[in-house]
FITORLUM-34189 format. One record per atom (N, C-alpha, C, O, CB): atom name; x, y, z. Coordinates in Angstrom, 2 decimals. Glycine has a CB too. Example, Ala and Ser with C-alpha at 12.3 -4.5 7.8 and 13.67 -1.06 7.14 Angstrom:
2
   name        c1        c2        c3
      N     13.19     -5.69      7.80
     CA     12.30     -4.50      7.80
      C     13.20     -3.30      7.80
      O     14.24     -3.32      8.46
     CB     11.31     -4.47      9.05
      N     12.85     -2.25      7.08
     CA     13.67     -1.06      7.14
      C     12.90      0.03      7.87
      O     13.41      1.14      8.04
     CB     14.08     -0.60      5.72
***
This chain:
156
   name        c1        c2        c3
      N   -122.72     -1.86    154.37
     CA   -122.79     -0.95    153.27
      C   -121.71      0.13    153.37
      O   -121.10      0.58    152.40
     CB   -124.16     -0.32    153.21
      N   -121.56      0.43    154.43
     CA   -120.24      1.45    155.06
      C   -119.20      1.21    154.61
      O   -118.55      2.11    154.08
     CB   -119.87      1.43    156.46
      N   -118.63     -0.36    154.69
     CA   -117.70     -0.58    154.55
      C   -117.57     -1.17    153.13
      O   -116.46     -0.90    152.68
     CB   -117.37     -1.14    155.55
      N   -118.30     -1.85    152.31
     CA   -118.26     -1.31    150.87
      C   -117.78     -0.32    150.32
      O   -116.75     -0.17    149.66
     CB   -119.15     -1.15    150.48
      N   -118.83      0.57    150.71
     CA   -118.30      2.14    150.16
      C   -116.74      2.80    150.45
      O   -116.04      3.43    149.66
     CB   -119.32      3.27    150.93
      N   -116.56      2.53    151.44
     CA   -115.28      2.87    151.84
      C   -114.25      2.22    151.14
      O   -113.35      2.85    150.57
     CB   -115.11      2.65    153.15
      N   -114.36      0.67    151.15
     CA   -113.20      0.28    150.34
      C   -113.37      0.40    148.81
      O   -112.57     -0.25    148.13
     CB   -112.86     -1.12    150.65
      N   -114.66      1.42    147.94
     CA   -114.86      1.21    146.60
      C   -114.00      2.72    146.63
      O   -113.27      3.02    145.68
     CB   -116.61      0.95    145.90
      N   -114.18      3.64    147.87
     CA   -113.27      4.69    147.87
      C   -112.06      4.96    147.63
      O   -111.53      5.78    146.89
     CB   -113.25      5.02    148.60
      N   -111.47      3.74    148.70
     CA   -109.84      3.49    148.67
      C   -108.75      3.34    147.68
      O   -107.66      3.87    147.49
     CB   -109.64      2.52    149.19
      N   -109.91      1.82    146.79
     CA   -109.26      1.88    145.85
      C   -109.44      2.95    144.57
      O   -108.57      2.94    143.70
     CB   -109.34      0.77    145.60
      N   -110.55      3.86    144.46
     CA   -110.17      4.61    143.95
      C   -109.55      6.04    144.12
      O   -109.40      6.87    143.22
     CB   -110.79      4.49    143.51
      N   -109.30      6.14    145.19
     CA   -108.04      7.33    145.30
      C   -106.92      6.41    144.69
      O   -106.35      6.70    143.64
     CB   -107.57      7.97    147.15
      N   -106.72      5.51    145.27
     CA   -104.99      4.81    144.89
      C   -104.98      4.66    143.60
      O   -103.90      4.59    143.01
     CB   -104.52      3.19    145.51
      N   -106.10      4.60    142.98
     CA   -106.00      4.52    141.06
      C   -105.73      6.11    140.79
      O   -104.73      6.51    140.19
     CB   -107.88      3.90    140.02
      N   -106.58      6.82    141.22
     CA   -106.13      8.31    140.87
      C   -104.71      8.86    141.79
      O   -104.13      9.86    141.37
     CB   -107.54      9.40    141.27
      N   -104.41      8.45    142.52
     CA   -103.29      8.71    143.10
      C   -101.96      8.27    142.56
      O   -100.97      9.01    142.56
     CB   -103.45      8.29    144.20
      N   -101.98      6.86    142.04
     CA   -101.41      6.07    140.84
      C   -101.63      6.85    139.52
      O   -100.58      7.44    139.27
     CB   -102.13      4.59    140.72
      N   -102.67      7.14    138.45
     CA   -102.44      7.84    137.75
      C   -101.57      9.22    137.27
      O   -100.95      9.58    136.27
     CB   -103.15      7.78    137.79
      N   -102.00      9.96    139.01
     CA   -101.25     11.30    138.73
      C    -99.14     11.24    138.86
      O    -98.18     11.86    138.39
     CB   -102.05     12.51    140.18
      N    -99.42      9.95    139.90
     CA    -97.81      9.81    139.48
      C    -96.99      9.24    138.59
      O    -95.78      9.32    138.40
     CB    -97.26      9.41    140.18
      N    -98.11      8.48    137.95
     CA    -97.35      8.12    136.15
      C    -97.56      9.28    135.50
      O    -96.59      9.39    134.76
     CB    -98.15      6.78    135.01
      N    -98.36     10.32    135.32
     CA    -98.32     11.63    134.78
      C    -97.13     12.23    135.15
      O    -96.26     12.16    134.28
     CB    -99.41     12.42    135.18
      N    -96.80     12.84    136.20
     CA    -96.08     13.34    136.39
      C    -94.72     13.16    136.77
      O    -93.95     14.10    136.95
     CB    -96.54     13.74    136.77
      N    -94.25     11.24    136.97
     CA    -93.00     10.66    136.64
      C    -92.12     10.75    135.28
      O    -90.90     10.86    135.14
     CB    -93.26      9.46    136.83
      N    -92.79     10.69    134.69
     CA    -92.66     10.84    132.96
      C    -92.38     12.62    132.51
      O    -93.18     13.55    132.59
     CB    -94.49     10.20    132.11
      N    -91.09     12.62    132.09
     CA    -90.42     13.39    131.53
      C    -91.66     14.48    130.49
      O    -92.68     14.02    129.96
     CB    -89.25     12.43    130.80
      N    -91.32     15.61    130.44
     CA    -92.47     16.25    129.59
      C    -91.42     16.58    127.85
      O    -90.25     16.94    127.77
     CB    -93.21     18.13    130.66
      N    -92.29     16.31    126.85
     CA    -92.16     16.31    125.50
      C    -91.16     17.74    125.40
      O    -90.36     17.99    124.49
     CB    -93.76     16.33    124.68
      N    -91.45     18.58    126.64
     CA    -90.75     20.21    126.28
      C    -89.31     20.05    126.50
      O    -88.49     20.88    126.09
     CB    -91.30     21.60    127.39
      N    -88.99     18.94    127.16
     CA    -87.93     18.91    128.20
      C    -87.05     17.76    127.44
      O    -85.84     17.97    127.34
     CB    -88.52     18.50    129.89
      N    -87.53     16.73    126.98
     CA    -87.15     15.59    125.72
      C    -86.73     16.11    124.76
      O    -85.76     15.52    124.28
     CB    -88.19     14.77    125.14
      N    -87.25     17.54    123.94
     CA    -86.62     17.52    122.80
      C    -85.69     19.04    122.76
      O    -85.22     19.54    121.73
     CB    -87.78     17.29    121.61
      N    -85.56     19.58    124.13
     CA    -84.14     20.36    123.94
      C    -83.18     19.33    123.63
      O    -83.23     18.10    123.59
     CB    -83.60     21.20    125.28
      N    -82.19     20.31    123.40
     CA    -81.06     19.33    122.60
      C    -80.62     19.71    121.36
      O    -81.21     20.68    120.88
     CB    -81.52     17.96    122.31
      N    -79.85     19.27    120.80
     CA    -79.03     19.11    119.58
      C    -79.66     17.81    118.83
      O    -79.60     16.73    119.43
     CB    -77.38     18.91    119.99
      N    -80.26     17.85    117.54
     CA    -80.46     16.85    117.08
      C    -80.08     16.52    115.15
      O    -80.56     17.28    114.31
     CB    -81.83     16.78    117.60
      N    -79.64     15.93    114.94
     CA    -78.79     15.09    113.91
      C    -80.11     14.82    112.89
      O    -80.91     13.96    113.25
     CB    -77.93     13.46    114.66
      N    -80.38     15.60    111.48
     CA    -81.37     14.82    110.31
      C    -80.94     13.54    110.17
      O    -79.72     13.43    110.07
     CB    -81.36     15.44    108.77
      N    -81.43     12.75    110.16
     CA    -80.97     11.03    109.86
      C    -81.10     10.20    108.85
      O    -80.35      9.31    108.43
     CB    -81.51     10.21    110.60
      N    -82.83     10.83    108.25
     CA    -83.58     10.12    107.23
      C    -84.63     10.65    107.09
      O    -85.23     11.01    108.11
     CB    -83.81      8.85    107.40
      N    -85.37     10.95    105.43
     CA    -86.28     11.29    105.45
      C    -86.93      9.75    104.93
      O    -86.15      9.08    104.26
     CB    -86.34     12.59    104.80
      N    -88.06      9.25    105.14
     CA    -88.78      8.39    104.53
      C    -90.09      8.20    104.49
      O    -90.46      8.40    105.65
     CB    -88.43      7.56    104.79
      N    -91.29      7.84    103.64
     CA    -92.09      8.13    102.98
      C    -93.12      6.98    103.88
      O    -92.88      5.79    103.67
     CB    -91.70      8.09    101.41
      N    -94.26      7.33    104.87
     CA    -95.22      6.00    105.08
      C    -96.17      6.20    104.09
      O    -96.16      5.07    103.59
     CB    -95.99      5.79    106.58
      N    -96.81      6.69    103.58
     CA    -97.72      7.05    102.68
      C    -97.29      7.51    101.41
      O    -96.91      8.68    101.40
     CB    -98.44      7.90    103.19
      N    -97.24      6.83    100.22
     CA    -96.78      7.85     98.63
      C    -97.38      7.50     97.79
      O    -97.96      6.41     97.83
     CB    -95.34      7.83     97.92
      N    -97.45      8.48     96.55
     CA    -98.33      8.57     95.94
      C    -97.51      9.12     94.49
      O    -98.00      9.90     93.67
     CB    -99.38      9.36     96.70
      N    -95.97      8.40     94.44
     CA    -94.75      9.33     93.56
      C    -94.11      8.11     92.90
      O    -93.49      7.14     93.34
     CB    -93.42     10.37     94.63
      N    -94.45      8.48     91.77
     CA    -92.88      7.73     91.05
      C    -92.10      8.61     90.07
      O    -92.39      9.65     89.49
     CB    -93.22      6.27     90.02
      N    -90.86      7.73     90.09
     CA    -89.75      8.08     89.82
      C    -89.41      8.38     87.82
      O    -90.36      8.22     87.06
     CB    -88.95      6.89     90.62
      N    -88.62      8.61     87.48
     CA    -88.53      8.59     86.32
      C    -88.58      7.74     85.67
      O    -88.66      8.15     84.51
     CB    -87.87      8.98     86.07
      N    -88.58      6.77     85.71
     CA    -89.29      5.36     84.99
      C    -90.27      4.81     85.18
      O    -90.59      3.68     84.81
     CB    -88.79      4.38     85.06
      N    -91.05      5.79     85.95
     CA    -92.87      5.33     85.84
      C    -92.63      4.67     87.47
      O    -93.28      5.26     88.33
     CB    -93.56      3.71     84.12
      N    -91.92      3.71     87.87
     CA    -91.52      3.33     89.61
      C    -92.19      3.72     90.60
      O    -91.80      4.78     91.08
     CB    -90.32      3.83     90.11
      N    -92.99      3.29     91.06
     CA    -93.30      3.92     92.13
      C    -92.92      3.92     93.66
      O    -93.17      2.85     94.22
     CB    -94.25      3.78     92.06
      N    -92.54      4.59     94.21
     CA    -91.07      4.99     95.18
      C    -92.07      4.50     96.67
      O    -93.13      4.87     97.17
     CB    -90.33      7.33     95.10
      N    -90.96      3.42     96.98
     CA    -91.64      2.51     98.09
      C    -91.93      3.86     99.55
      O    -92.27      5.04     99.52
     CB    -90.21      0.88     98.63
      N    -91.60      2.94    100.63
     CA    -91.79      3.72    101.84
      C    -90.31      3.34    102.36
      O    -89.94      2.43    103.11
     CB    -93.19      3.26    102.88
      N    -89.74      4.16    101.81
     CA    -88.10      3.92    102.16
      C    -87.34      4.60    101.83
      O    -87.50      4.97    100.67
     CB    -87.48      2.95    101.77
      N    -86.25      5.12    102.46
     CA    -85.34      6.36    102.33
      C    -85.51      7.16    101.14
      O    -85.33      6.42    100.18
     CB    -83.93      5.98    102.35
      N    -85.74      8.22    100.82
     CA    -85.82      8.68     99.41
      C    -84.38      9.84     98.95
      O    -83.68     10.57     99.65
     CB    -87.46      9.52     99.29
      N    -84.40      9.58     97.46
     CA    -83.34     10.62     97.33
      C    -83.20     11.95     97.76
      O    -83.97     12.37     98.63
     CB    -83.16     10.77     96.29
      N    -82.07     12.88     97.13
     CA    -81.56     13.92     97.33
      C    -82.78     14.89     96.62
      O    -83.36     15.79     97.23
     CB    -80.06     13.91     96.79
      N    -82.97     14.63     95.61
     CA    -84.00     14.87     94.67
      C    -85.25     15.22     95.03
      O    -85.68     16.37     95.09
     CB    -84.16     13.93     93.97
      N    -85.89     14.11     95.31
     CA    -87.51     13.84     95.74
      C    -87.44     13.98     97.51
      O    -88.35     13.74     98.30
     CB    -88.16     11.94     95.15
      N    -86.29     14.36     97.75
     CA    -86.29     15.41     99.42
      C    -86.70     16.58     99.04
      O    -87.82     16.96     99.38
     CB    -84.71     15.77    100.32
      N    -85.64     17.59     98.07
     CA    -85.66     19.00     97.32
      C    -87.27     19.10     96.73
      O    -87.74     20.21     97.01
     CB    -84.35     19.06     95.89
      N    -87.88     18.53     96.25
     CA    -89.01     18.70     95.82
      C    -89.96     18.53     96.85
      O    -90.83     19.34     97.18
     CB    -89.19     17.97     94.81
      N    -89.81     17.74     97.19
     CA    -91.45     17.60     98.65
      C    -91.23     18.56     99.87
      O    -92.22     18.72    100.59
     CB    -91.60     15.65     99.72
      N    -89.92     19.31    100.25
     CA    -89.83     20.42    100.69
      C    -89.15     21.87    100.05
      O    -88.19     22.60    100.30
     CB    -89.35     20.05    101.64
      N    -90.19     21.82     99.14
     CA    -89.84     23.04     98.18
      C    -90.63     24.12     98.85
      O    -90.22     25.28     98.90
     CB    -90.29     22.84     96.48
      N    -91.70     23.74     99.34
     CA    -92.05     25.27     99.98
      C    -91.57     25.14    101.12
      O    -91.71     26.25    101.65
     CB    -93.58     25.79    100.13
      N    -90.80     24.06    102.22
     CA    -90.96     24.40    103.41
      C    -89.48     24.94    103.81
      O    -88.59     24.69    103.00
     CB    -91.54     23.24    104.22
      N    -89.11     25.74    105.10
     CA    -88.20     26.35    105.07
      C    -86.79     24.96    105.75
      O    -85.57     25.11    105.85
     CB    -88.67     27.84    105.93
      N    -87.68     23.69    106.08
     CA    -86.76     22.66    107.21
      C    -85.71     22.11    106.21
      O    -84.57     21.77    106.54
     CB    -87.77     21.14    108.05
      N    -86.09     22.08    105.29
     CA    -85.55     21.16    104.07
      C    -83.77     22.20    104.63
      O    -82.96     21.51    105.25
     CB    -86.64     21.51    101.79
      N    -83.45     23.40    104.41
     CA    -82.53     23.89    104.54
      C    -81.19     23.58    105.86
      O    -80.12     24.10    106.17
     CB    -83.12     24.95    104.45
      N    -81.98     22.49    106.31
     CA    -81.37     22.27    107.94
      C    -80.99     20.84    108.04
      O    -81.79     19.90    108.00
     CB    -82.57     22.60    109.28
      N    -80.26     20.80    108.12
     CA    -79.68     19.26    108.72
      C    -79.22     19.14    110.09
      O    -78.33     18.30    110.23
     CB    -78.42     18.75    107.95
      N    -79.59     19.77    111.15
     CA    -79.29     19.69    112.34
      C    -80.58     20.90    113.06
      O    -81.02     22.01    112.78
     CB    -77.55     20.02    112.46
      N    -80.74     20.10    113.87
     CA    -82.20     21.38    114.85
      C    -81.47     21.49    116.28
      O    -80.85     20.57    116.82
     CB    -84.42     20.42    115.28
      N    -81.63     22.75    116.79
     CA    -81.46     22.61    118.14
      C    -81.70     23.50    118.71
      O    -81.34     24.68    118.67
     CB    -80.47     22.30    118.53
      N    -82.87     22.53    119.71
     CA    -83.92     23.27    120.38
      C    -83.32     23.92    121.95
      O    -82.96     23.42    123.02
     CB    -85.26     22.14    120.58
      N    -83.39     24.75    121.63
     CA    -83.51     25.76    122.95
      C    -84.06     25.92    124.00
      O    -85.04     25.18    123.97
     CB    -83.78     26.58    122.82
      N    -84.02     26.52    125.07
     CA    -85.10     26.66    126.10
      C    -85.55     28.10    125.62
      O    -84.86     28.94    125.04
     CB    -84.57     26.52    127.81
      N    -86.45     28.15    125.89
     CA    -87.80     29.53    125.67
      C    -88.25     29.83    124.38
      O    -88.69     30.85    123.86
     CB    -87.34     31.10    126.11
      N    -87.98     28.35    123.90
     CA    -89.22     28.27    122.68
      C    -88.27     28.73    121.48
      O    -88.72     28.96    120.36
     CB    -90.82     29.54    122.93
      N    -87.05     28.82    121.77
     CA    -86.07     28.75    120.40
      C    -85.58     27.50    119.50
      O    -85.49     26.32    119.83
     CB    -84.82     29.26    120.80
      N    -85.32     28.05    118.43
     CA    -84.84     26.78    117.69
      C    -84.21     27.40    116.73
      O    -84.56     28.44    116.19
     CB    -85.87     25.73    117.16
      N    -82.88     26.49    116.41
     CA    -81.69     27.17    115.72
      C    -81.88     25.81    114.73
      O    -81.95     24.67    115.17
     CB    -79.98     27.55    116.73
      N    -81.94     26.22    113.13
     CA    -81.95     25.37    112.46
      C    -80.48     25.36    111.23
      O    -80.35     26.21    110.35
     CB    -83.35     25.47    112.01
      N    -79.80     24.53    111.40
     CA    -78.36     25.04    111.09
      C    -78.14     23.69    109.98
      O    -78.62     22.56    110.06
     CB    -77.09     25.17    112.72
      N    -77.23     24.26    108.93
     CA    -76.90     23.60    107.55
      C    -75.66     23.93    106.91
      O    -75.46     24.16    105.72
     CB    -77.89     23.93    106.58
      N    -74.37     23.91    108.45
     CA    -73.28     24.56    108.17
      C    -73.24     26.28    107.75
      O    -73.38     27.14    108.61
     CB    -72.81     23.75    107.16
      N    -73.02     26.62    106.21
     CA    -73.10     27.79    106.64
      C    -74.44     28.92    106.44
      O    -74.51     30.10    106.08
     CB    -71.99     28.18    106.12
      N    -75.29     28.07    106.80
     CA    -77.20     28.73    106.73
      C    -77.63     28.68    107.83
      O    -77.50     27.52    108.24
     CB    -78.47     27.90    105.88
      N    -78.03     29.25    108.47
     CA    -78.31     29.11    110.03
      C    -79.54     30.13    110.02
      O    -79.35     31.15    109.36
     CB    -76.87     29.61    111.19
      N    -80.80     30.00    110.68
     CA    -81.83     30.08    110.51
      C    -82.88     30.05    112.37
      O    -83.55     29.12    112.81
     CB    -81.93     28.94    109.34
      N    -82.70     31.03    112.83
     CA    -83.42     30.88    114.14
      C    -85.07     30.92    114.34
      O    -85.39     31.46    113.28
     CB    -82.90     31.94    114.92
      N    -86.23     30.69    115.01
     CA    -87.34     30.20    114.50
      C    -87.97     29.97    116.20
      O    -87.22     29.55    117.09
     CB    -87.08     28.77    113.33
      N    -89.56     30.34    116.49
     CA    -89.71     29.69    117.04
      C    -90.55     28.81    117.23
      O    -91.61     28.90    116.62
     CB    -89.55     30.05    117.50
      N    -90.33     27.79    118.08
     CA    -91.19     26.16    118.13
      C    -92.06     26.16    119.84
      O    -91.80     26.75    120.90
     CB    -89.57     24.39    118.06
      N    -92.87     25.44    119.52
     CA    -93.96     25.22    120.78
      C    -94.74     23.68    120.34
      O    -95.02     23.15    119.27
     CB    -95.33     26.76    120.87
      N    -94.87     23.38    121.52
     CA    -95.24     22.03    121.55
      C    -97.14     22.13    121.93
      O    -97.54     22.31    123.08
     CB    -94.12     21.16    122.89
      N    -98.12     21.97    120.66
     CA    -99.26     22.08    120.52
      C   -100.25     20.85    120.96
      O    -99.76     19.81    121.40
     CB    -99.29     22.44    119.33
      N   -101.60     21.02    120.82
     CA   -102.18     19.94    121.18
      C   -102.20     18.86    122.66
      O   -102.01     19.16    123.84
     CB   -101.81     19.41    120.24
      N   -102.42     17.85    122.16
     CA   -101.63     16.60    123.39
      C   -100.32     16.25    123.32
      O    -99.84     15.12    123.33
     CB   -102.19     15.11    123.33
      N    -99.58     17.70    123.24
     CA    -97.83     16.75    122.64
      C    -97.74     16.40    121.48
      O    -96.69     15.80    121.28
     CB    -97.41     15.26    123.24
      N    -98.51     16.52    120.44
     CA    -98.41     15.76    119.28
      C    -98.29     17.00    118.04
      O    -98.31     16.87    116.82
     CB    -99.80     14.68    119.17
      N    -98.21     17.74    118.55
     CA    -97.91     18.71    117.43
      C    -96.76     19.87    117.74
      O    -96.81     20.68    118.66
     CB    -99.28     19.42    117.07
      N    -95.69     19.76    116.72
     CA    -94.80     20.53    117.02
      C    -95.22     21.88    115.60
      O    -95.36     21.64    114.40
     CB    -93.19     19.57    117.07
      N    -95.35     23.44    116.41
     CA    -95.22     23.97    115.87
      C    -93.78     25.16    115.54
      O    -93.19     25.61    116.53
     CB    -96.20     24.06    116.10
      N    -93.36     25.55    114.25
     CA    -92.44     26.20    114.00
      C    -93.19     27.80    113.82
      O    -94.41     27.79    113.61
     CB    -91.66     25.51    112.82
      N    -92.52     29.05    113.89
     CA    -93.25     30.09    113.75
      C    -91.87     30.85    113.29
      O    -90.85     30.91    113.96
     CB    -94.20     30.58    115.08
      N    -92.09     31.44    111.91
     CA    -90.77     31.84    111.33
      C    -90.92     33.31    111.43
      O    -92.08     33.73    111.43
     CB    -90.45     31.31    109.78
      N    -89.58     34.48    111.56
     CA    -89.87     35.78    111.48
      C    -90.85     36.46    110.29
      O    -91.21     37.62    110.51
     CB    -88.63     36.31    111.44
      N    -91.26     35.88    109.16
     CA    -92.02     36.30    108.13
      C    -93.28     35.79    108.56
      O    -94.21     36.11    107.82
     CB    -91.57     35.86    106.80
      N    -93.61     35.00    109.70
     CA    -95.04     34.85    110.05
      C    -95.69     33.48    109.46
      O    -96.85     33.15    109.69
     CB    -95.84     36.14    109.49
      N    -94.83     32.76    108.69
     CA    -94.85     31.67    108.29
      C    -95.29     30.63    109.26
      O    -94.91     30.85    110.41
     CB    -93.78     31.51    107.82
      N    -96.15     29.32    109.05
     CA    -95.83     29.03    110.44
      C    -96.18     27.04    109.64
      O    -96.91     26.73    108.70
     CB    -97.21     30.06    112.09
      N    -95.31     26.17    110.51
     CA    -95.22     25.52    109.87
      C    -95.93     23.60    111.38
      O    -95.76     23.38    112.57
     CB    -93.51     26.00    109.06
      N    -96.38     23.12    110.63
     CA    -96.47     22.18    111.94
      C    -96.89     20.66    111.49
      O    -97.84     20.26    110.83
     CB    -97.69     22.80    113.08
      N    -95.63     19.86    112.22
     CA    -95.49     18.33    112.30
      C    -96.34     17.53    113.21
      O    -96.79     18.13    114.19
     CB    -94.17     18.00    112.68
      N    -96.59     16.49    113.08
     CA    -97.14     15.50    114.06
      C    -95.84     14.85    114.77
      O    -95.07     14.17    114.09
     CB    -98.12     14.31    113.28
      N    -95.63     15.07    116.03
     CA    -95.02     14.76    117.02
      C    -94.86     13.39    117.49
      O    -95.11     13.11    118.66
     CB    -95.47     15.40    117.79
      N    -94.38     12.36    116.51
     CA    -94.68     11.20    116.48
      C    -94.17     10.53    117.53
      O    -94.92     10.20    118.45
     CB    -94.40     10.73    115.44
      N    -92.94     10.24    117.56
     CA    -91.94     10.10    118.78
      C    -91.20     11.00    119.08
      O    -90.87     11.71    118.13
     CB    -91.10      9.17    118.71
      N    -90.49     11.46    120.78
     CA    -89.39     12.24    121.14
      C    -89.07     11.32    122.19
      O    -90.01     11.13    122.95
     CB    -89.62     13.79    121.51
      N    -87.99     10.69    122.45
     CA    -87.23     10.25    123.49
      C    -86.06     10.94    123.78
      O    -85.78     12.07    123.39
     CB    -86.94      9.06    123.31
      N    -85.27     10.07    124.62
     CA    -83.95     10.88    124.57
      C    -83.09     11.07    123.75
      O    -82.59     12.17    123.52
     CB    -83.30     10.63    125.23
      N    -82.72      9.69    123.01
     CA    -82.30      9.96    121.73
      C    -82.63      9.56    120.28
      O    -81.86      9.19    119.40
     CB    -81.35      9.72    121.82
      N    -84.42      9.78    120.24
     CA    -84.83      9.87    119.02
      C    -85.55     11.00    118.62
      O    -86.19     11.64    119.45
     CB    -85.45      8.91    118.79
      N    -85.52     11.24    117.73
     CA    -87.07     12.10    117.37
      C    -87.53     11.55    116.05
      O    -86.88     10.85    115.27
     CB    -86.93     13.98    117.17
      N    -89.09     12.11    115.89
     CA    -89.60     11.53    114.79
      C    -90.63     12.30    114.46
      O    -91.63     12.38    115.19
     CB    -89.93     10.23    114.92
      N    -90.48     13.12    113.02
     CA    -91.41     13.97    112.88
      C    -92.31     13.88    111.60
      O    -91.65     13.64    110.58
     CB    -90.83     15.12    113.00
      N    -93.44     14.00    111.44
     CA    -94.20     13.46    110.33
      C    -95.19     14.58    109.71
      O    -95.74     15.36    110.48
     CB    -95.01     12.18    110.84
      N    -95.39     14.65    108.48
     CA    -95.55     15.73    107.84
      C    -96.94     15.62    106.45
      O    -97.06     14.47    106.03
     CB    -93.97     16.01    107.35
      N    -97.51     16.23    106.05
     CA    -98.20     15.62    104.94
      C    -98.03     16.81    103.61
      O    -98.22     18.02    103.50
     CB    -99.93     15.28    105.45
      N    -97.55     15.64    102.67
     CA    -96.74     16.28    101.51
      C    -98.05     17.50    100.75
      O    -99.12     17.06    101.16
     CB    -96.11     14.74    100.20
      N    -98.27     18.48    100.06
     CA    -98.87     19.02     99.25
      C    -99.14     19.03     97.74
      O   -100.16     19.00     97.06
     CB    -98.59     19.72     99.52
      N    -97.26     19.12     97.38
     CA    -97.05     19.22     95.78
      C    -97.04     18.28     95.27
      O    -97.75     17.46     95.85
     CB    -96.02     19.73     95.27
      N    -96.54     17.88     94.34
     CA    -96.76     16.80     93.27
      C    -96.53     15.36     93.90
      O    -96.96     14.37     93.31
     CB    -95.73     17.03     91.99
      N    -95.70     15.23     95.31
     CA    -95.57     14.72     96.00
      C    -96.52     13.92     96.78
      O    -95.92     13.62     97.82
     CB    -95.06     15.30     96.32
      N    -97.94     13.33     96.81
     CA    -98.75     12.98     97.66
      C    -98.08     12.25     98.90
      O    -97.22     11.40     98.70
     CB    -99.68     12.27     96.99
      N    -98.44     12.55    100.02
     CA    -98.28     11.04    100.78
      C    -98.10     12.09    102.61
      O    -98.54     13.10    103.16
     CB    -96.21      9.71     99.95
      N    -96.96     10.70    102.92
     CA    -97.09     11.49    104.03
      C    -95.50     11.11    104.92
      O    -95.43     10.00    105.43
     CB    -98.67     11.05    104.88
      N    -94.43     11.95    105.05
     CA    -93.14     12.20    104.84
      C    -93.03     12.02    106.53
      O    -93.72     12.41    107.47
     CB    -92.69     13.74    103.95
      N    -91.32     10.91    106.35
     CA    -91.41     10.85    108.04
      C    -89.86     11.65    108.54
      O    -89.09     11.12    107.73
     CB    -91.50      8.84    108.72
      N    -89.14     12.43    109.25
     CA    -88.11     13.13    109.37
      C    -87.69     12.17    110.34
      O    -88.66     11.65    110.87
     CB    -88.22     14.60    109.66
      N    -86.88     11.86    110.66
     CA    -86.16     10.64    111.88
      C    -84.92     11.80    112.22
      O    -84.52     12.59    111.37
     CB    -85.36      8.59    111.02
      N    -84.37     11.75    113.66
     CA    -83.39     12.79    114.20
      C    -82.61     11.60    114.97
      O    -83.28     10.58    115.16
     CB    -84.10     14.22    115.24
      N    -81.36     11.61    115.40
     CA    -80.84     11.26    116.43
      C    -80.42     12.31    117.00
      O    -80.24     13.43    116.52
     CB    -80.02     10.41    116.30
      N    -80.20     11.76    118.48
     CA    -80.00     13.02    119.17
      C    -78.05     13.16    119.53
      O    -77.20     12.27    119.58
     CB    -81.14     12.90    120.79
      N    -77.97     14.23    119.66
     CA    -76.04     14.67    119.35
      C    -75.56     14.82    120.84
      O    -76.32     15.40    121.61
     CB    -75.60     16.60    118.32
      N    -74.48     14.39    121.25
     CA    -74.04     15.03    122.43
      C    -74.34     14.15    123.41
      O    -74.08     14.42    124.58
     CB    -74.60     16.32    122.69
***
């Protein structure tokens, strides 16, 4: 019975001992998405929009247009390049609009929040961050239903 127990022990330290070093081998989400990162594409998994001919607008790149409108209240729409900082900065730049802000990584990693000087505060689902992707996902409000995906490559 001793020796049962002992080896039902063993192997479970080495599973928890194994767990904590895949935890902590793996790069953290804070550390993945400093950087410089490139807007790429906005595109639509969820919609609920058509177009001026009645159309209803697949799940696939969308215009210049129906970008301007589904981020009419938000301040990201103004940025075509993000770049995240260390200590929770983020410089959101659109040539000559430049816009500083800060971001924190919420939840299980899965929520990126923005916090603007007017107290605004704005927050994505953290879909993917690798090294050189990101992928941020959003759920539309205005006339827009659905649910909006931001794709980044990463610069540099």
């Amino acid at each position: 019975m001793k020796r049962l127990l002992a080896t039902y022990l063993s192997v479970l330290s080495v599973c928890i001992l194994g767990f904590t070093w895949m935890i902590n081998a793996r790069p953290s989400p804070e550390q993945l998405i400093l950087g410089e990162w490139k807007e790429m594409a906005w595109e639509y998994e969820k919609v609920n929009w058509t177009d001026g001919d009645g159309k209803a607008t697949s799940g696939k790149s969308i215009s210049a247009e129906v970008k301007m409108e589904a981020a009419k209240n938000l301040i990201i729409h103004e940025a075509e390049t993000w770049i995240f900082l260390p200590g929770g900065k983020l410089l959101l730049d659109k040539g000559s609009i430049k816009r500083q802000v800060n971001w924190h990584i919420k939840g299980r990693a899965n929520v990126l929040e923005l916090k603007y000087e007017n107290g605004a505060v704005e927050r994505y689902d953290l879909t993917e961050v690798s090294t050189d992707r990101l992928v941020l996902n959003f759920e539309l409000d205005s006339q827009i239903k659905g649910i909006a995906k931001l794709i980044f490559e990463k610069r540099g």
